[in-house]
Structure formats: structure tokens, C-alpha cells
C-alpha positions in Angstrom: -24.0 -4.4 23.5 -21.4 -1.7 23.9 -23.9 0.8 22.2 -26.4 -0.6 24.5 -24.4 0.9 27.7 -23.4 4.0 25.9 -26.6 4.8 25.6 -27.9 3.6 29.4 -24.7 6.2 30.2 -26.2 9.4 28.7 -29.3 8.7 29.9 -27.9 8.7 33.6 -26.2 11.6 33.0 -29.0 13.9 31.3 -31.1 12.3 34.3 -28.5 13.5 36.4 -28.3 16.4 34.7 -32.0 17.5 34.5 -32.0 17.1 38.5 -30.0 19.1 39.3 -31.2 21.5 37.5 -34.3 21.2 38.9 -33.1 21.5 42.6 -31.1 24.6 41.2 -34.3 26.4 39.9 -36.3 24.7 43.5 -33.4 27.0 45.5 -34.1 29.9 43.3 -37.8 29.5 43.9 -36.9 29.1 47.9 -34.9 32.2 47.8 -37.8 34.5 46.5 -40.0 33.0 49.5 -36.7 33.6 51.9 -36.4 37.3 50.8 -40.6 37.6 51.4 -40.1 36.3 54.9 -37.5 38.1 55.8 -39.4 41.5 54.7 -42.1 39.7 56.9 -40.1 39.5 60.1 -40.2 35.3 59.8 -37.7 34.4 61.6 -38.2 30.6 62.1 -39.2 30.1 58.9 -37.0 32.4 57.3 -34.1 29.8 58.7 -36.1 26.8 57.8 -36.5 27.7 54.0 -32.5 29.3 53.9 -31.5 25.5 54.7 -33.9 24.3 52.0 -32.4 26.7 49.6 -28.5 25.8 50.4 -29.1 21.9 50.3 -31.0 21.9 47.3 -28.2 24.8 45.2 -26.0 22.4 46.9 -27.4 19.1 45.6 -28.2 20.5 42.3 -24.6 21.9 41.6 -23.1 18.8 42.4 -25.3 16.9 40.0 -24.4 19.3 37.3 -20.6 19.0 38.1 -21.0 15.1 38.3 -22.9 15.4 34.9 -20.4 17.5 33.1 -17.6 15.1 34.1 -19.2 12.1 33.5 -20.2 14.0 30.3 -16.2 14.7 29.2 -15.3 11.3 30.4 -17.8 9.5 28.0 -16.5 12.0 25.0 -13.1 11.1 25.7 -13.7 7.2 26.0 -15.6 7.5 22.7 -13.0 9.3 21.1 -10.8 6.9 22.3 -12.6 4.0 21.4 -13.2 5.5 17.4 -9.7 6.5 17.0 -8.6 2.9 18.2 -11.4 1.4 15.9 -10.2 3.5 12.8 -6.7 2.4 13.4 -7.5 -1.2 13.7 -10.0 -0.5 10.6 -7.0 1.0 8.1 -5.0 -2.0 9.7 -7.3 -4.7 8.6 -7.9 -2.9 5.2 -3.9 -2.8 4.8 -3.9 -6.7 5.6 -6.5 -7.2 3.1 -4.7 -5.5 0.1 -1.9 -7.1 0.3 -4.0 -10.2 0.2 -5.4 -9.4 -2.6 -2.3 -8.6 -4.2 -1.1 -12.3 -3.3 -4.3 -13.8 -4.4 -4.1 -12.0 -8.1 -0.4 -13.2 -8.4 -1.9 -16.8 -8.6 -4.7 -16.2 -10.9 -2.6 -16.8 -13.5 -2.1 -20.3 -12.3 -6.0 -20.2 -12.4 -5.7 -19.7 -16.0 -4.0 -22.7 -16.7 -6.6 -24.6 -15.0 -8.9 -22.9 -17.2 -7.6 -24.2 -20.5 -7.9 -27.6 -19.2 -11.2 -27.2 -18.0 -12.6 -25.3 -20.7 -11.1 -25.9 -24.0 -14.2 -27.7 -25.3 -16.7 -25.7 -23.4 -17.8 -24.8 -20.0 -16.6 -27.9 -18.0 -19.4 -29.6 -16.4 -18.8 -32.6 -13.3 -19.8 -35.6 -14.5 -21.8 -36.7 -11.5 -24.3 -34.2 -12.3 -25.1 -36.0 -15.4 -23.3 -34.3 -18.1 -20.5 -36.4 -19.0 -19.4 -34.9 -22.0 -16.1 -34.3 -19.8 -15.7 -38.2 -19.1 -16.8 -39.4 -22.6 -14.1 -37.4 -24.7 -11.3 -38.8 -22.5 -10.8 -41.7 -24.8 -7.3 -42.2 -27.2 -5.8 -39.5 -28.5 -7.6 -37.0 -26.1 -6.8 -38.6 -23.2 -3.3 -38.1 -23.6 -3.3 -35.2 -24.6 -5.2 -34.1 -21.4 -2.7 -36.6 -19.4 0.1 -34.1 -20.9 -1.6 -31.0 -20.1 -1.9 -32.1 -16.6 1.8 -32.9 -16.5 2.6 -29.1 -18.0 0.7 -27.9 -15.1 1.5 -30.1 -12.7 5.5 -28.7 -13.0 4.1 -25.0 -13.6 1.6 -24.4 -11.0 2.7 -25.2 -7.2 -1.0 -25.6 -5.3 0.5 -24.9 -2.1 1.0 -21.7 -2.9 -3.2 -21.2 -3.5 -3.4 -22.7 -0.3 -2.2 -18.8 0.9 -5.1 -17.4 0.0 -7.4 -17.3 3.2 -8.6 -14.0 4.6 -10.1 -15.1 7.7 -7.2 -15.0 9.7 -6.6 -11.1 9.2 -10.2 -11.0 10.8 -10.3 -13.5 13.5 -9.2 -11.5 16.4 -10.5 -8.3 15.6 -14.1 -6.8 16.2 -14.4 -6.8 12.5 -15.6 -10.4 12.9 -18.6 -9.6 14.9 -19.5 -6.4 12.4 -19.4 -9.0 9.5 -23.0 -10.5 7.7 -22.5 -13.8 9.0 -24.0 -15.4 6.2 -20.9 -13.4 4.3 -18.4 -14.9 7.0 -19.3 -18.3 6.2 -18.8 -17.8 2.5 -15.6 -17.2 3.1 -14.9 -20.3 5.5 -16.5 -22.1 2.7 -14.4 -21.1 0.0 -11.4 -21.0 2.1 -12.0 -24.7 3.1 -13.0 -25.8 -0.1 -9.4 -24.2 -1.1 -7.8 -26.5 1.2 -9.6 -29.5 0.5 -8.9 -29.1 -3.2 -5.0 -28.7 -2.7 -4.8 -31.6 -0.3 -6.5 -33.4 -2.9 -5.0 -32.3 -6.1 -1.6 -33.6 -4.4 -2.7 -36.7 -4.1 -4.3 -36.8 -7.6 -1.3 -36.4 -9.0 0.3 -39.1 -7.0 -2.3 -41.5 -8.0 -2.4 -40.7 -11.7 1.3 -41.8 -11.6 0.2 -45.0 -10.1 -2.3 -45.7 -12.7 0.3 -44.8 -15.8 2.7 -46.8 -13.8 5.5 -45.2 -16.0 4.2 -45.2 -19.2 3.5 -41.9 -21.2 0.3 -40.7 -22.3 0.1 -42.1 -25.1 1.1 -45.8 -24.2 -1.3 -45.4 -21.5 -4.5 -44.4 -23.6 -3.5 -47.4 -25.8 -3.9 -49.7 -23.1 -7.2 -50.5 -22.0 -6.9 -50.9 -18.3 -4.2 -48.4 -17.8 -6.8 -46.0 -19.6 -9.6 -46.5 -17.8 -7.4 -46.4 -14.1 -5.7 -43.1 -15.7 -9.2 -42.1 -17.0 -10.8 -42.4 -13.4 -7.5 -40.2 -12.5 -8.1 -37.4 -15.0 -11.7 -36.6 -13.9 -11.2 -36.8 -10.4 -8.1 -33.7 -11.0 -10.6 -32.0 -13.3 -13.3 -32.2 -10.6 -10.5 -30.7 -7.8 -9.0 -28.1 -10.4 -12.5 -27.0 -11.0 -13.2 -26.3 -7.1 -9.9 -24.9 -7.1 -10.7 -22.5 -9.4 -13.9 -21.3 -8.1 -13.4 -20.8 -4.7 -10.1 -19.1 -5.4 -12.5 -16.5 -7.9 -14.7 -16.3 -5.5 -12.3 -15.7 -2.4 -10.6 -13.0 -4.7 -13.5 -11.3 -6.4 -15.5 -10.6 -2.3 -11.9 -10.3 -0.8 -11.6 -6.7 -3.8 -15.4 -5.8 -3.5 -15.4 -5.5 0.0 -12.0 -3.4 -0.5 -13.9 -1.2 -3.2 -16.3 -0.2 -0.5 -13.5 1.2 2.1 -14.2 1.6 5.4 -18.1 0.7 5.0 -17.4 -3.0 4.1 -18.3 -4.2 7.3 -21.7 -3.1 6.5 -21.4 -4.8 3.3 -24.6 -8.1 2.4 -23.3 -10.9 0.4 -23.8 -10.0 -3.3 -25.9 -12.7 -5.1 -23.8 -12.5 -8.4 -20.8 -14.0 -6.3 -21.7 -15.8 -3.7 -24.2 -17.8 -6.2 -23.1 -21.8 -7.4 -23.8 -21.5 -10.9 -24.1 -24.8 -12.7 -20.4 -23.9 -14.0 -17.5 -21.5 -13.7 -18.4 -19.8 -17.1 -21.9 -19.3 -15.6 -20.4 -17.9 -12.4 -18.3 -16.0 -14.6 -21.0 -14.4 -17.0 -23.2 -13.2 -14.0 -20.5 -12.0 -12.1 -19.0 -9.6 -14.4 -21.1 -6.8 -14.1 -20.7 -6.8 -10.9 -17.1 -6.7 -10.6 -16.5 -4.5 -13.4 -18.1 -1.6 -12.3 -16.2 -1.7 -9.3 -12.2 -0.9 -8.4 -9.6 -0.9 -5.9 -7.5 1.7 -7.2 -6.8 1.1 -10.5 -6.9 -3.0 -10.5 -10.8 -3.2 -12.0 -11.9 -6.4 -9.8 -13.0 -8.6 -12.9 -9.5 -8.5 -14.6 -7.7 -9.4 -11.3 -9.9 -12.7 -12.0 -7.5 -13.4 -14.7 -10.3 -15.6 -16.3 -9.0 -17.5 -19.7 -11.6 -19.5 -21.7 -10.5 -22.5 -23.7 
């Protein structure tokens, strides 16, 4: 809209402009027919034409002058209005590296998700109909997975991957309204799927206590109703962890491409190797590579920041 007015602007003032001029080449016209009366001894006319002459040079001059200052206030409010964008642009840009920087720190907490996950192969959610997740939690597996979770449960605080939303350095800035939208909500997405997963990982762990009810793993698998309530448990972290993991990727891997591109990223189209749902994070993984190899911000390479760690 702004570039919308700009542009209504200079056209007043060329208008402006080009009238004045006109009027200034009218009195020059007038003038030649002022000095042909006046060799003709046209008295009457000769006055009527001079005042023709003066009002139009007059006119016209003060077009031009009302041109040329409108012209040098536009230049300056433009100039203005870039140098206050640039600022506000390196700002943002600043904001967003040191988000990145936090967001890489916890990809190593990503990692231990991923040998959870992935240790037997690319983890797939049970409720799309692969359950080879569910159907290896049984005996001796299950409590082994019941002490992995416990490892990471004490090593990796969620709350802290709960820091990892970018929106806010956006929000009140005209960056927001610069941004694809269908890249803006990609990143609400992920960033709400970031807190729903926390919230809920919390209380996973909470309510896999409650089904061991003190026992350990292994007394646990043994029993079959503290298994399958401990079971139940296990998936529904694996299914949380899982969402964790990808949206935090996903957040991480747009948050350093959009940084690779400098200034220009607000021109930047979601990228179809990221912003894709790939049946599972190893998918997601494999297709996104290329992507985020070839590209930088300084010398972090985006895929490594990923910090991705197959079973």
C-alpha cells in the first residue's frame, strides 16, 4: 500500500511538474507575440498578452518550485524510510542468529531422542498402521526402552526446547507482512507443535511413573498389567519425542536457510524439502539434506547444525 502512494506521489509531482513547464514555454511563446505587437504599435493588446505572459511564467515557476520540493521531500522520506528498514532488517537478522545459536545448542538433546526412536529403524507411529514400534515393546525390550527414557528424562530438560520459537522476533515488525504466508504458518505450526509436545512429554513422564508405580523396568515388564499400562506409556512419549524432534529440525533447518539468504529472505517461498511431512524423520531427513547442505550461515553448514544421530 505504501508503494501504492509513493507512486500516486511522483505522479503528482511530474504532473505538476510537466505544467509548469508548459505555462513556462506558453509565456515564452506570449513574449514573441508581445515583442511583434509592440514593433506593431498594439497597445491594448500588447498589455493584454504582457499579463498572459507574467501569470503563466508566474504559475509555471511556481509549479516547478512546488515540484522540486515535493521532489526532495519524497527522496528524503524514502531515504529515511530505507535506512530505518535496513536497520530494523540487520536487527531482526541479529535476533535470528542468536536463535539459531540457541536452537543448535539443543539439538544435541534431539540426538538422544533419536537413539530412542531410531535404534531399530526409522520410527514409525503406530496409528498409521506400522506397529513394529508397539510390537517390540514386550520383556526385555521394554525395559530397556523404560531405562532409556529414564537416562533422558534426567539429561534432557524439555523446557528448555520450548525456547525455540522465532515468531516473536517478527511479530511487531513489517517483516511479518513481507513474509510467504504459507511460510509464516509453518513456522506457527512447528512452533505450536513444539509446545504441545513439551506440555505433553511432562506429563508422559508423570504418568509412566504412575503406571510402574515404583517398580523398575524390569519388574514392570514382568508384570503383565503394569506392562501393558507402562507399554501404553512408552508409545505415547515415543509419539511426543518424535514431534519434538521434527518440528524442532524443522524450526532450525528454515530458521538457518532463511539466514543463508541475508537480507533477501523475506522474499524467500517455503522450500518443499523442509516444509514436507515425510512418513518419518529419516525420510524428512534424507530429502532435506541436499538442501541444507549446500547452504551456510557463516561457517555452521545448516545440515550439521541438525545434529541428526541415527540408531
Amino acid at each position: 500500500m505504501g508503494l501504492v502512494f509513493a507512486d500516486q506521489g511522483y505522479l503528482f509531482i511530474a504532473g505538476l511538474t510537466v505544467v509548469g513547464v508548459v505555462l513556462i514555454f506558453l509565456s515564452l511563446v506570449i513574449n514573441s507575440h508581445v515583442a511583434h505587437n509592440v514593433r506593431a504599435d498594439l497597445r491594448h493588446r500588447e498589455k493584454l498578452l504582457e499579463y498572459y505572459r507574467n501569470t503563466f511564467s508566474q504559475i509555471g515557476v511556481i509549479l516547478i518550485g512546488i515540484g522540486v520540493s515535493l521532489s526532495v521531500f519524497y527522496f528524503q522520506q524514502n531515504y529515511q524510510e530505507r535506512s530505518r528498514r535496513n536497520a530494523e532488517l540487520q536487527q531482526i537478522m541479529a535476533k535470528m542468529a542468536l536463535q539459531l545459536a540457541r536452537a543448535a545448542a539443543q539439538m544435541s538433546s534431539l540426538a538422544e531422542f533419536d537413539e530412542i526412536l531410531d535404534r531399530h529403524g526409522p520410527y514409525v507411529d503406530p496409528s498409521t498402521g506400522n506397529t513394529a514400534a508397539a510390537d517390540r515393546l514386550q520383556g526385555a525390550e521394554l525395559s530397556t526402552e523404560i531405562a532409556k527414557i529414564k537416562i533422558v528424562e534426567d539429561d534432557v530438560d524439555v523446557r528448555d526446547l520450548g525456547l525455540l520459537n522465532v515468531s516473536p522476533i517478527f511479530e511487531n515488525s513489517f517483516v511479518v507482512n513481507e513474509i510467504d504466508p504459507a511460510l509464516w504458518f509453518n513456522i506457527v505450526r512447528d512452533e505450536a507443535n513444539i509446545r504441545y509436545a513439551v506440555t505433553q512429554l511432562a506429563a508422559d513422564y508423570r504418568d509412566l511413573d504412575q503406571a510402574l508405580g515404583g517398580a523398575s523396568g524390569e519388574a514392570a515388564a514382568a508384570d503383565p498389567q503394569k506392562a501393558t499400562a507402562a507399554r501404553d506409556q512408552v508409545l505415547d512419549i515415543f509419539y511426543d519425542i518424535d514431534l519434538l524432534r521434527q518440528s524442532g529440525r524443522r524450526l532450525l533447518a528454515r530458521t538457518c536457510v532463511m539466514l543463508s539468504a541475508g537480507t533477501g529472505f523475506t522474499q524467500m517461498k517455503p522450500i518443499d524439502a523442509i516444509e514436507t511431512d515425510a512418513a518419518t524423520h529419516a525420510a524428512w531427513i534424507a530429502k532435506a539434506r541436499p538442501e541444507l547442505a549446500r547452504r551456510a550461515v557463516g561457517s555452521q553448514n545448516c545440515f550439521n547444525l541438525l545434529d541428526y544421530k541415527p540408531g
